[in-house]
C-alpha positions in Angstrom: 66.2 6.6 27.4 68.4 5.7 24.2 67.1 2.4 24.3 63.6 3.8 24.2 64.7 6.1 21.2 66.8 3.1 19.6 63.3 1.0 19.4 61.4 3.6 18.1 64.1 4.1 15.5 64.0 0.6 14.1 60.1 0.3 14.4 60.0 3.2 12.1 62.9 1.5 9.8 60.7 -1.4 9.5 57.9 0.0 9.0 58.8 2.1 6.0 61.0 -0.7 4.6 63.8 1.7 3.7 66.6 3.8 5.6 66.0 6.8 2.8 61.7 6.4 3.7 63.0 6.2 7.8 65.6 9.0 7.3 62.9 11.4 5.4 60.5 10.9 7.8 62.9 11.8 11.0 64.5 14.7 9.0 67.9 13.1 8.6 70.3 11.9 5.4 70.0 8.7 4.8 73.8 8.3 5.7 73.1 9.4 8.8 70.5 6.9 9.1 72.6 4.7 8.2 75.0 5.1 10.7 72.6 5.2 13.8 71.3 1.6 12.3 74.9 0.3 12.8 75.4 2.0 16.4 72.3 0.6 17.1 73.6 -3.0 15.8 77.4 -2.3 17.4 75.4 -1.3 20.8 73.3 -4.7 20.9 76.3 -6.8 19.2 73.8 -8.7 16.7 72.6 -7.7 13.0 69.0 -7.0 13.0 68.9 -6.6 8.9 69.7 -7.7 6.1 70.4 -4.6 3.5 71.1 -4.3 -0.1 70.8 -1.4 -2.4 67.6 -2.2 -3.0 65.9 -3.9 -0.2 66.1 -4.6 3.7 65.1 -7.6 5.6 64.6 -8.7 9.0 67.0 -11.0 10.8 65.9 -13.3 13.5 67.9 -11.1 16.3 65.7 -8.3 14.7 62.5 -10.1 14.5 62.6 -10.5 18.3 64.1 -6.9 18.8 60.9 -5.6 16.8 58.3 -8.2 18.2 59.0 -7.2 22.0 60.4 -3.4 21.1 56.6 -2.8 19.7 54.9 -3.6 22.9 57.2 -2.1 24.9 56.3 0.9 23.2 52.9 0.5 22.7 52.4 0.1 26.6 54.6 3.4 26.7 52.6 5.3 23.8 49.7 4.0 26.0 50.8 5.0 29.4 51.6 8.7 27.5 48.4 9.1 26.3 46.6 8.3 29.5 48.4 10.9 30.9 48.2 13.6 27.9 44.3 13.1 27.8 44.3 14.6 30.8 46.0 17.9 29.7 43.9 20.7 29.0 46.1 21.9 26.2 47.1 19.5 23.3 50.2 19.8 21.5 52.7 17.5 19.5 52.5 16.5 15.9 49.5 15.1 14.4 49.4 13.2 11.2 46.1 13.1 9.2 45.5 11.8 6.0 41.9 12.4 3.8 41.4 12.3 0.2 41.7 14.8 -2.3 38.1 16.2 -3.0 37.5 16.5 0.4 40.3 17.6 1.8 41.4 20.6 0.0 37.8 22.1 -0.1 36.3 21.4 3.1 39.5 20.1 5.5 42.0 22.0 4.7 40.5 25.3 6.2 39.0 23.5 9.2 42.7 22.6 10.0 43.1 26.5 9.3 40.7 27.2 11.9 42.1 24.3 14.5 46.0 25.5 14.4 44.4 28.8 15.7 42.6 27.2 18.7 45.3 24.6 19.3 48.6 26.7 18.6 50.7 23.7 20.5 49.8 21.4 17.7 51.6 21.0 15.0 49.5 19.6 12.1 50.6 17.4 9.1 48.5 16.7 6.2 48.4 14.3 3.5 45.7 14.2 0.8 46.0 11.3 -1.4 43.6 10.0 -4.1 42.5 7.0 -2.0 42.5 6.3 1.8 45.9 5.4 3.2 46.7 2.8 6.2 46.7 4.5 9.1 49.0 1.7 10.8 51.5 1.4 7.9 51.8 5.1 7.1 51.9 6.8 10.7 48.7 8.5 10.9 47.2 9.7 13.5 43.4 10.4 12.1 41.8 9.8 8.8 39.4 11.6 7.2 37.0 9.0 5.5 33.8 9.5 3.1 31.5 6.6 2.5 32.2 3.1 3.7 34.5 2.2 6.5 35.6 -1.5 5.7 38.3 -1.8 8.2 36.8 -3.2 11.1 39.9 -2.5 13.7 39.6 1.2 13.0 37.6 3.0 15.8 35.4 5.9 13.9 33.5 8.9 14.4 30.5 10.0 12.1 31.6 13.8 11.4 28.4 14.3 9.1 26.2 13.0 6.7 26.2 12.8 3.4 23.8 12.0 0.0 25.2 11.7 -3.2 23.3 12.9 -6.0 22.5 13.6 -9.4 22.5 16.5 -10.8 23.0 18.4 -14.7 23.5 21.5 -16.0 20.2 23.5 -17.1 22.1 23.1 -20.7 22.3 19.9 -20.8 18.9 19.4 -19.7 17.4 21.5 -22.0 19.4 19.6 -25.0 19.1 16.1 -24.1 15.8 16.3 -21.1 15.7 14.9 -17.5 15.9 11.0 -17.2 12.1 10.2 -16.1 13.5 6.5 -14.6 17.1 5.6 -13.2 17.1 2.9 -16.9 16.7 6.0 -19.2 20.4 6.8 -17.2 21.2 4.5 -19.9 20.5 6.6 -22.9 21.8 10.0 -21.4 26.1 11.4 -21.5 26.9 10.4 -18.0 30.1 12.2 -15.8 32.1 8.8 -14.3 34.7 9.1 -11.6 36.9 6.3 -10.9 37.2 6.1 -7.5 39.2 3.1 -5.2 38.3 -0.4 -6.4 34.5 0.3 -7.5 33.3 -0.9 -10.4 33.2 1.5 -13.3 30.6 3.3 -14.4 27.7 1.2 -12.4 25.7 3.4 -10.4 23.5 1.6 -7.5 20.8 4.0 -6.3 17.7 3.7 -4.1 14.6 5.3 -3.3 12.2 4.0 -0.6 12.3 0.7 -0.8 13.6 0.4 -4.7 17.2 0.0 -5.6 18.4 -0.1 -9.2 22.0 -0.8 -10.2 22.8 1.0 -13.6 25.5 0.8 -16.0 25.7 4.6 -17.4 28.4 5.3 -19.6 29.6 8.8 -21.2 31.9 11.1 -23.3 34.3 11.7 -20.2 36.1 10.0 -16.8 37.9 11.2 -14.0 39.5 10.3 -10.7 39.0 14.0 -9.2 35.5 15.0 -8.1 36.3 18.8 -8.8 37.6 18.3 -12.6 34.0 16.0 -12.8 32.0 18.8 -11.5 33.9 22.0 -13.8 32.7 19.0 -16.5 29.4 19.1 -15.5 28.9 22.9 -15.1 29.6 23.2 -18.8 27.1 20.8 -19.8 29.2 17.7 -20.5 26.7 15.0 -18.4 24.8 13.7 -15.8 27.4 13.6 -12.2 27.0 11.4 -9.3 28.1 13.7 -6.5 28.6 14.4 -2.6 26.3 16.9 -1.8 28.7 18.5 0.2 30.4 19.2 -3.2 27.1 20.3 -5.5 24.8 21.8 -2.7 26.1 25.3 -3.4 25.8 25.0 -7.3 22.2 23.4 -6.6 21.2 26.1 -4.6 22.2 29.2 -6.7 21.2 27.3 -9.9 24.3 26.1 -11.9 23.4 22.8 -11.4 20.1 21.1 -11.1 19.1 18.0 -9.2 17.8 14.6 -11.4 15.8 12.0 -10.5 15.4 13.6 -6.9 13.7 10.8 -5.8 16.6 8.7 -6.2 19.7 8.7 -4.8 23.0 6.4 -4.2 23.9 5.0 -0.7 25.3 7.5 1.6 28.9 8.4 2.0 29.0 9.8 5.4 32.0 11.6 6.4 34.3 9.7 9.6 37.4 10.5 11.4 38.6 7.2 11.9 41.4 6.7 14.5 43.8 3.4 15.2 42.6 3.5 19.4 39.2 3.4 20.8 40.5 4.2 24.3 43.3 6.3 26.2 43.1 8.9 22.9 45.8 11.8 23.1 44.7 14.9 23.7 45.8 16.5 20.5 43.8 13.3 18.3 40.8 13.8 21.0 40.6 17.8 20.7 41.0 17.3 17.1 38.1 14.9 16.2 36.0 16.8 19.1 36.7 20.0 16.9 35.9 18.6 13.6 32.6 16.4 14.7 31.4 20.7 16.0 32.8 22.1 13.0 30.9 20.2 10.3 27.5 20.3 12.4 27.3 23.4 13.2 25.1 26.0 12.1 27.4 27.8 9.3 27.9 23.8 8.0 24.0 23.3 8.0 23.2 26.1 6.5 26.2 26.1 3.4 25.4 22.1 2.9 22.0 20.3 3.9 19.9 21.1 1.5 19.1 24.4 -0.7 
């Protein structure tokens, strides 16, 4: 079993392309990841890196040692969770990564409610301000919104979503409502800079119209919630998830423009690395998540007002 542990060890190493990255992620010093490399090395009788104190690289010996040591434990993870989707209780450590917006206002307290139904499961999550590999970084599940351009992910629509435009009643009654998407042109627009989009052009549709739009504006963020506190006190038109604005176009604070237009969805995913043999703990969490955002309570708070 060491030799199992070894390999998973030095997949890890690899993988985060630093003893101090390994070592942080298996709650260890980096000295004494340092010293299980060299067992590990003394044990086999061959170097399998190359390390300065400032990068690591992979000799031939561990080339092989990696090439062969991943499928060996990919057949094992495989054979595992086979076996664990047949459990009725999930438990172990899941990973999940989602973007900021998102995830603090509407995953985070599902994963609230989940720990309490799954108490065997431990739960770690990462918000970041773009998507993160789910390969590279160790995830388990991702939490997407919009496009899913990574065809070897296997996905689950959660919910969908519109994303649209909306004002403050001050602003509107300073500057008026836009009668056309072109008079966007001519208005203070709200921009978020978000992944590798291009900035400031807005591509909306209605029927069987779509209009791309170059709006432009006194202020631009990368956070969705500083971009809608901007917009509450008048500052511009947004481009926004309704599960963000739904509650603020309902009681008021925010009224919708141009509602006969609107941008492409951004439906919400879980996105997973394995389309077959999931683990119970990644199954019962999507399974939880997919009932959590279309239930009733989720209908009624987001679709529509």
């Amino acid at each position: 079993m060491d030799g199992f542990s070894d390999l998973a060890f030095f997949v890890l190493l690899v993988k985060r392309g630093s003893l101090a990255g390994a070592a942080q992620q298996l709650g260890l010093t980096p000295s004494a990841a340092s010293k299980r490399l060299a067992a590990l090395e003394a044990r086999l009788g061959v170097r399998l890196l190359h390390r300065t104190t400032r990068s690591l690289s992979v000799t031939p010996e561990g080339e092989a040692y990696l090439a062969q040591g991943s499928r060996i434990l990919a057949d094992l993870d495989e054979l595992e969770q086979g076996l664990a989707g047949s459990r009725v209780a999930p438990r172990g450590l899941l990973r999940v990564n989602a973007t900021l917006g998102f995830g603090r206002r509407h995953l985070a307290p599902a994963v609230g409610t989940f720990l309490l139904a799954c108490p065997e499961v431990e739960v770690q999550l990462q918000l970041s301000d773009r998507p993160l590999s789910l390969a590279e970084e160790g995830f388990d599940v991702g939490i997407r919104v919009g496009d899913l351009p990574d065809a070897r992910l296997s996905a689950r629509r959660l919910a969908p979503n519109r994303r649209l435009l909306c004002a403050a009643p001050a602003y509107l009654e300073r500057h008026g409502a836009p009668a056309s998407p072109r008079e966007l042109q001519r208005h203070r627009c709200i921009v978020i800079r978000e992944s590798d989009s291009a900035y400031g052009n807005w591509q909306l549709q209605s029927a069987n119209r779509q209009e791309t739009v170059k709006v432009r504006g006194p202020a631009a963020t990368n956070d969705g919630e500083v971009a809608v506190g901007w917009a509450l006190q008048g500052h511009g038109i947004l481009l926004r998830s309704e599960w963000d604005v739904a509650p603020l176009l309902r009681s008021g604070r925010l009224r919708q423009v141009l509602p006969d237009w609107a941008a492409p969805p951004a439906d919400i995913h879980a996105v997973y690395l394995s389309r077959d043999q999931l683990s119970a703990k990644v199954r019962a969490f999507v399974d939880f998540l997919a009932e959590h955002f279309s239930g009733h309570d989720a209908r009624e708070r987001y679709a529509g007002w």
